[in-house]
C-alpha positions in Angstrom: -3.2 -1.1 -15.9 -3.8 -2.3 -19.4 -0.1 -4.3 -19.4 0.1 -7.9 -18.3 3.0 -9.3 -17.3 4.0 -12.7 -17.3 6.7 -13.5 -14.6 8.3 -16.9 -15.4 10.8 -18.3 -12.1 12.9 -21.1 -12.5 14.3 -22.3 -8.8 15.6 -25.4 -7.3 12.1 -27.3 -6.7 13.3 -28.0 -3.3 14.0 -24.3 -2.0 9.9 -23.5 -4.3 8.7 -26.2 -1.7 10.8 -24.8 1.5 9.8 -21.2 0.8 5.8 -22.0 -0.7 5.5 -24.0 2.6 6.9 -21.7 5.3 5.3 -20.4 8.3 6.8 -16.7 9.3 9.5 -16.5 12.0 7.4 -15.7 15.1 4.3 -16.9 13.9 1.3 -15.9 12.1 0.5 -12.3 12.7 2.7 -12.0 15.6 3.2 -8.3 14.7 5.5 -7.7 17.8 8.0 -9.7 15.8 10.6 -7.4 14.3 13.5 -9.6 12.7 13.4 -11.3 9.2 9.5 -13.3 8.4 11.2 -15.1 5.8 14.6 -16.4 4.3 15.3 -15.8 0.7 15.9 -18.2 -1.6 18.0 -17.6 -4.9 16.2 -18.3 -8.0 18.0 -19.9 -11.5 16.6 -17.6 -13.5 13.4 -14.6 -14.1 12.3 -13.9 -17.3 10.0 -11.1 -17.9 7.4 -10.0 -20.6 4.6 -7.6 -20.6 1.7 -7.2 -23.3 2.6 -3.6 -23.6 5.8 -3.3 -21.7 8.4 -4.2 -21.4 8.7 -5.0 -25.1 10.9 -7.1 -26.9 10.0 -10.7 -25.6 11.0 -12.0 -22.5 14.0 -10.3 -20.4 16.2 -13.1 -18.1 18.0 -12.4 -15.2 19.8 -14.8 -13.5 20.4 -15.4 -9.2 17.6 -12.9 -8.5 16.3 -13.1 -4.8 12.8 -14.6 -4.0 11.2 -14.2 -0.8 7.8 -15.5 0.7 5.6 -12.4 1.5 2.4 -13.4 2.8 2.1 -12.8 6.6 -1.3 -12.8 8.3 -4.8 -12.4 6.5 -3.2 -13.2 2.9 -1.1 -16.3 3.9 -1.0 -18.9 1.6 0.9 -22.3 1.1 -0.7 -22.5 -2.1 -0.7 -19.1 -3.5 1.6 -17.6 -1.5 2.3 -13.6 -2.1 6.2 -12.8 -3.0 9.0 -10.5 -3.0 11.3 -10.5 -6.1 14.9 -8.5 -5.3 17.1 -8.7 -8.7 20.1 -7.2 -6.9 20.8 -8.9 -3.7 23.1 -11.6 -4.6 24.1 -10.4 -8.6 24.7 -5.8 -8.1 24.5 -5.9 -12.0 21.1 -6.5 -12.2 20.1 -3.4 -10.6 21.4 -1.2 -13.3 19.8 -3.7 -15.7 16.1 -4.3 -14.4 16.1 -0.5 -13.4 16.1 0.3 -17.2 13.7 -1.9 -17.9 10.6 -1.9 -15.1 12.1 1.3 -13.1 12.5 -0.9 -9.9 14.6 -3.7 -9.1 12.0 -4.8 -6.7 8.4 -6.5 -7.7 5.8 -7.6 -5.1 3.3 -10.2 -6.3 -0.2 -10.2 -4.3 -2.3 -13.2 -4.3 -5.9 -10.9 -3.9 -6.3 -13.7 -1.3 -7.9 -11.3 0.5 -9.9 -9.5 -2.3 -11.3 -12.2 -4.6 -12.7 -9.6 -6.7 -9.0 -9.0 -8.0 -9.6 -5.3 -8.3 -9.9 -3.3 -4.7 -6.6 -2.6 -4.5 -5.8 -1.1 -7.8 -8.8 0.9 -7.5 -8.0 1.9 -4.1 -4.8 3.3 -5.4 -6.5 4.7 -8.2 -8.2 6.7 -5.7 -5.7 7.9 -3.8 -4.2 9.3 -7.2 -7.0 10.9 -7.8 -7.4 12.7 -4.3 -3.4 14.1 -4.8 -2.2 11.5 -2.0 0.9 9.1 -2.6 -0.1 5.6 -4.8 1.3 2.8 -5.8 1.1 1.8 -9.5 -0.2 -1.4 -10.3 -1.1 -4.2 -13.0 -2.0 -8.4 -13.5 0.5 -10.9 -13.9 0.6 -14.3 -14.5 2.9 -16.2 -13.0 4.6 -19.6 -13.3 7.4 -21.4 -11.1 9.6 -24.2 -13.0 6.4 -24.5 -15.4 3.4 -24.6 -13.2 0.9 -21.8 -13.7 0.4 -20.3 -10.0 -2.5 -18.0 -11.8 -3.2 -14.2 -11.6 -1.5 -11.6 -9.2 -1.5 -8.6 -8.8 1.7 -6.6 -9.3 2.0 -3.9 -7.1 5.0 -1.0 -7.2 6.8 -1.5 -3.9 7.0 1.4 -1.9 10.9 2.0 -2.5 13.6 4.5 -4.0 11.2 5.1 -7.4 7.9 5.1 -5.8 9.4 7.6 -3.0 10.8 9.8 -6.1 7.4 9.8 -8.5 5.5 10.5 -5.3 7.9 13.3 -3.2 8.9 15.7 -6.0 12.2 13.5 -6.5 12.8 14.0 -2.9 14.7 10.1 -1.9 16.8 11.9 0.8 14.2 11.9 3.8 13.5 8.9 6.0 10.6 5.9 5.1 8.4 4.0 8.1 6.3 1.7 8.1 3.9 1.2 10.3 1.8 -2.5 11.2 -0.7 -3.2 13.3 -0.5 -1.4 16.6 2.1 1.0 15.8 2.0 4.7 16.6 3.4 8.1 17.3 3.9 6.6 21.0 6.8 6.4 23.2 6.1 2.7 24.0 6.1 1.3 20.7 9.2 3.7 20.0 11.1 2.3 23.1 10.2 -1.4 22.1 11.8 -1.1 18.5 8.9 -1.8 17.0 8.7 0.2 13.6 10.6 -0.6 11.2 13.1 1.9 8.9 13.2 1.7 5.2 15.7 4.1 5.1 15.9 6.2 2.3 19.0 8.4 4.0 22.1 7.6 5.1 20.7 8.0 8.4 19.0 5.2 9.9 18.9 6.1 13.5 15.7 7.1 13.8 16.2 10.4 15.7 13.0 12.2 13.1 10.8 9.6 14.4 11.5 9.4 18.0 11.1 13.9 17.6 8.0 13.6 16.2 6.4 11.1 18.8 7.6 13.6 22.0 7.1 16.5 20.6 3.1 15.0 19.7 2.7 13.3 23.2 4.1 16.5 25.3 2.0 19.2 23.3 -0.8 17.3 21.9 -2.3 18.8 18.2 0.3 21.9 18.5 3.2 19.4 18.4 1.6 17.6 15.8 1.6 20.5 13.8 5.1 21.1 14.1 6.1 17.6 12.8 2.9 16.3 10.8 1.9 17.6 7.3 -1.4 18.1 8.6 -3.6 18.8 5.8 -2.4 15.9 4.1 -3.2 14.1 7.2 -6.6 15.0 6.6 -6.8 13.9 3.2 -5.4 10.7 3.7 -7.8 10.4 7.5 -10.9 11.2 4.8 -10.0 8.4 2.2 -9.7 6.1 4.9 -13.2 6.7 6.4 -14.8 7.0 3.0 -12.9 3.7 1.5 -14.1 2.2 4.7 -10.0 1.0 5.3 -10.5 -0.4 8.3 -7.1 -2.1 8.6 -6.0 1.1 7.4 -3.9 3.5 9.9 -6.6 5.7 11.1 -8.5 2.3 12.3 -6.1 -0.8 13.4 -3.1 1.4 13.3 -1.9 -0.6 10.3 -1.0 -1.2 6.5 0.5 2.4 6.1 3.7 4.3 5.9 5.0 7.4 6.7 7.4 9.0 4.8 9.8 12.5 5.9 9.8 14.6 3.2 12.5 16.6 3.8 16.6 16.2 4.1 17.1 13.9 6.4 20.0 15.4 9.1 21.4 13.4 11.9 20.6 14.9 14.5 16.9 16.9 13.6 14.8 19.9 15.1 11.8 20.0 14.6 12.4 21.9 11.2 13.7 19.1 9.8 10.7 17.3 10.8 7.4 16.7 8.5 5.5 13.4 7.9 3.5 12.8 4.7 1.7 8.8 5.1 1.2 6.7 2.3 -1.5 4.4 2.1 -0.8 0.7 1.8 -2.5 -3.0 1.5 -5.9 -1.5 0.7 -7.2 -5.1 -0.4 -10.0 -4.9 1.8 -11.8 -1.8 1.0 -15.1 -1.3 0.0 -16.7 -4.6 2.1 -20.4 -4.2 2.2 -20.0 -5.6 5.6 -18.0 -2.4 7.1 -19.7 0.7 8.2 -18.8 4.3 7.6 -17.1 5.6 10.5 -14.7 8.3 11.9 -11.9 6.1 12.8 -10.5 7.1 16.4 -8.1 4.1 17.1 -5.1 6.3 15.9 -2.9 8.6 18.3 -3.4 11.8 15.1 -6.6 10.5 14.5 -7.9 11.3 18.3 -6.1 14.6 17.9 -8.3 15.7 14.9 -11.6 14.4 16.2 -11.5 16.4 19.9 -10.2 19.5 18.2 -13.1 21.3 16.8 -11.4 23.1 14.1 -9.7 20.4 13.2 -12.7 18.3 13.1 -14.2 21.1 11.0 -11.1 20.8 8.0 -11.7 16.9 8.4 -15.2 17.1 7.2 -14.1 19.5 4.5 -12.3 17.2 2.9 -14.9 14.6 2.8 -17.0 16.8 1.9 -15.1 17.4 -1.1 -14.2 14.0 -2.1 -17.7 13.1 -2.2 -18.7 16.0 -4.4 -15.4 15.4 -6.7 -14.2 11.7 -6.5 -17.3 9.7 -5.4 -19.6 12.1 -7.8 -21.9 10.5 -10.4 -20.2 12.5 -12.7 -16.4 11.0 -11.8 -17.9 7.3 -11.5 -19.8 7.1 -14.7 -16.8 8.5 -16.5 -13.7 7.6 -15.0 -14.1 5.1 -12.3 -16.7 2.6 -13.5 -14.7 2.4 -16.9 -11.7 1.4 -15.1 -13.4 -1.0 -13.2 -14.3 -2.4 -16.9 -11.1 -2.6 -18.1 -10.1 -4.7 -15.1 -12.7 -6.8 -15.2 -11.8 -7.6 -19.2 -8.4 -8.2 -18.4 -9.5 -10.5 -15.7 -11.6 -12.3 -17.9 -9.1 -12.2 -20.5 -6.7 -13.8 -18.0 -9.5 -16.7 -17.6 -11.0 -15.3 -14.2 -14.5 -15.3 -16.1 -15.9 -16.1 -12.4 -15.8 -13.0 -10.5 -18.8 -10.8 -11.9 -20.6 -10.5 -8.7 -17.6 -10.2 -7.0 -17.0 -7.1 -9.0 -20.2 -5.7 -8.5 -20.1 -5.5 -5.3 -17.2 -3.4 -5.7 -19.3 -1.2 -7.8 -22.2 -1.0 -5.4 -20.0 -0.3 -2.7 -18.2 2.6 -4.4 -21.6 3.9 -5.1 -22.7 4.5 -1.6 -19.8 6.3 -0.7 -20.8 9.8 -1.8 -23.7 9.3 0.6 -21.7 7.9 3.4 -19.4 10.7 3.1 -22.2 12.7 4.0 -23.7 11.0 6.8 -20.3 11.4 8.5 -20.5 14.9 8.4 -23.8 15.5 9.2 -25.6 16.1 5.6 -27.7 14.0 3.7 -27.3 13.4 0.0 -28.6 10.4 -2.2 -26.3 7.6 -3.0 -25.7 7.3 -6.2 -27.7 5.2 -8.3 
C-alpha cells in the first residue's frame, strides 16, 4: 500500500473524448446485458513509475488497450474508472509488463463511490486477514496526454496472478463472476447470464450448470457436494459484519466464484468445488446500513433455515469479532493502516477527506458489537 504509482497515457485526444464520454452498450446498469459495455481504444503509449516499485523511472509500452470501466453506481464522464490490457493488440508486452507489475492487466477505480478513498483497500485488507481471497491494492495518479485526472485507486484484477497467489497456484479451474441478480439458479443459467473468465481450456460451463442442479434438486446436501462450505461461511460472515450490501449474500452481486480444482470437460460432482471471492467492496462500512443476516442469496437461504448451519455461521462471526474486529487487532493493525492511507492521501493532495475517514473508523469500531447482536450476545463496541 505504501507505493504510488503514477500512470501516464498518451492517446489520440479524439478516441480519450469517445471513450471518457461513453454510455455502456445496453444502458446504465442494465445488468441483463451480457455482450461487450465498452470498445477499446488503443493508446500511443503507457509509462509507468511507482515510489517504491517498479523502480528505475518510468517503464513505456506502446499500443496498449484502454477500456472505459465504470458501469452503474461508479459511472463517470469525468473520472471515469478504466481497464488497462498491455497485450491485446502488441503479445510482447505480456512477457514484458508481467516482469515488471506481475499482471498485464491494471484496473483504475475512481472511489466515486467511496469518497473516503480507503474502504476498499481496507475491505480487502480484511478479507486477508480472515484467510479469504483479496485483491491487492495501492493509489495512483493518473494523467491522460498531460492532464491530471487525480487519485485512483489501483486495484489487482482478479485474473491469472490473482487466481495463482490466492488458489495455491491452482490457474487450471474455471472463474465466474457473478452481478447483480445472479445465482446458483437454472433461470439465470438458461438465460446466459454469468459470465466465464475462463481460466481452463474449458469454457463451456458444464461445473456451473452441475453445481446449480445438483443445489436446486437436493437443497443444502447438494450444496455440500459442490460448495466449499466453510469457506462459504467465512466469506457469508465478512459480508454481514462489513455490512456489503451489494455484496453477494445481499443483491446477489460484486462477487466471483472461483473452481478450485482441474477443470475436466465434462465434470461429476468430484470435480466440482466453489470458493467466492469478494469484489467491489467500495461501499462498506456506511453508517447508514444496518447489520443483518443477508437472505437475498440462493446459499445464503440454505445456511439460515438449516440450524446447524446457522449454528457454524454464527461461529464464524463470533470469531471474527473476537479476532479481526478486537480492540486489540484495531489499535494495532487496522487503525495504523488506516493512517498510512490517509498520509498518502494527503500526500497525494486529498487533505479534504478527514471526516470522511473517520467515519470509516467509527464504523469499523461498531462492528465487534454488531457481530454480536447478530448472534444473539451482547458485547460493547469498541471505544
Amino acid at each position: 500500500m505504501n507505493n504510488v504509482v503514477t500512470i501516464r497515457i498518451t492517446m489520440p485526444q479524439s478516441d480519450w473524448e469517445a471513450l471518457r464520454n461513453a454510455e455502456p452498450y445496453g444502458g446504465i446498469c442494465n445488468y441483463a446485458y451480457t455482450e461487450d459495455r465498452y470498445d477499446w481504444f488503443k493508446t500511443t503509449s503507457v509509462e509507468i513509475a511507482g515510489s517504491a516499485f517498479p523502480s528505475g523511472g518510468f517503464h513505456s509500452f506502446e499500443s496498449v488497450a484502454i477500456g472505459k470501466k465504470s458501469y452503474c453506481g461508479s459511472f463517470s464522464t469525468s473520472k471515469p474508472s478504466l481497464k488497462l490490457n498491455f497485450s491485446k493488440y502488441v503479445s510482447s508486452n505480456e512477457k514484458a509488463i508481467e516482469g515488471l507489475v506481475g499482471t498485464q492487466y491494471i484496473t483504475l477505480n475512481n472511489c466515486v463511490q467511496d469518497p473516503s478513498y480507503i474502504r476498499q483497500p481496507l475491505g480487502y485488507f480484511l478479507f486477508k486477514q480472515a484467510g479469504l481471497p483479496y485483491s491487492r491494492c495501492n493509489f495512483a495518479k493518473v494523467y491522460v496526454n498531460g492532464t491530471d485526472y487525480g487519485v485512483y485507486l489501483n486495484i489487482e484484477p482478479i485474473k491469472k496472478r490473482h487466481i495463482q497467489n490466492n488458489f495455491n497456484d491452482n490457474d487450471e479451474g474455471n472463474l465466474y463472476e457473478i452481478e447483480e441478480g445472479e445465482d446458483f439458479t437454472q433461470s439465470i443459467i438458461d438465460a446466459d447470464r454469468i459470465s466465464c473468465e475462463s481460466m481452463s481450456k474449458y469454457s463451456n460451463m458444464k461445473d456451473l450448470e452441475l453445481a446449480t442442479t445438483e443445489i436446486s434438486d437436493n437443497g443444502l446436501s447438494g450444496m455440500a457436494k459442490v460448495i466449499d462450505i466453510n469457506q462459504f461461511l467465512r466469506f457469508f460472515a465478512m459480508e454481514v459484519l462489513l455490512k456489503h450490501w451489494d455484496g453477494y449474500t445481499n443483491k446477489l452481486n460484486n462477487a466471483y466464484i472461483y473452481n478450485d480444482v482441474v477443470a475436466v470437460k465434462t465434470p461429476s460432482v468430484n470435480d466440482v468445488k466453489f470458493k467466492f471471492i469478494p469484489w467491489g467492496v467500495d461501499r462498506i462500512l456506511q453508517k447508514t446500513e444496518k447489520f443483518q443476516l443477508y437472505d437475498a442469496s440462493v446459499l445464503g437461504k440454505l445456511v439460515l433455515e438449516d440450524a446447524n448451519s446457522l449454528a457454524k455461521l454464527k461461529m464464524e462471526i463470533r470469531n471474527y469479532s473476537n479476532t479481526i474486529f478486537d480492540r486489540g487487532n484495531y489499535n494495532n493493525v487496522l487503525n495504523p493502516y488506516i493512517d498510512q492511507m490517509q498520509n498518502i492521501l494527503i500526500s497525494l493532495g486529498l487533505t479534504e477527506l478527514t471526516s470522511q475517514i473517520e467515519g470509516v473508523r467509527e464504523q469499523l469500531k461498531l462492528v465487534k458489537s454488531g457481530g454480536f447482536q447478530l448472534i444473539g450476545e451482547f458485547s460493547a463496541a469498541l471505544v
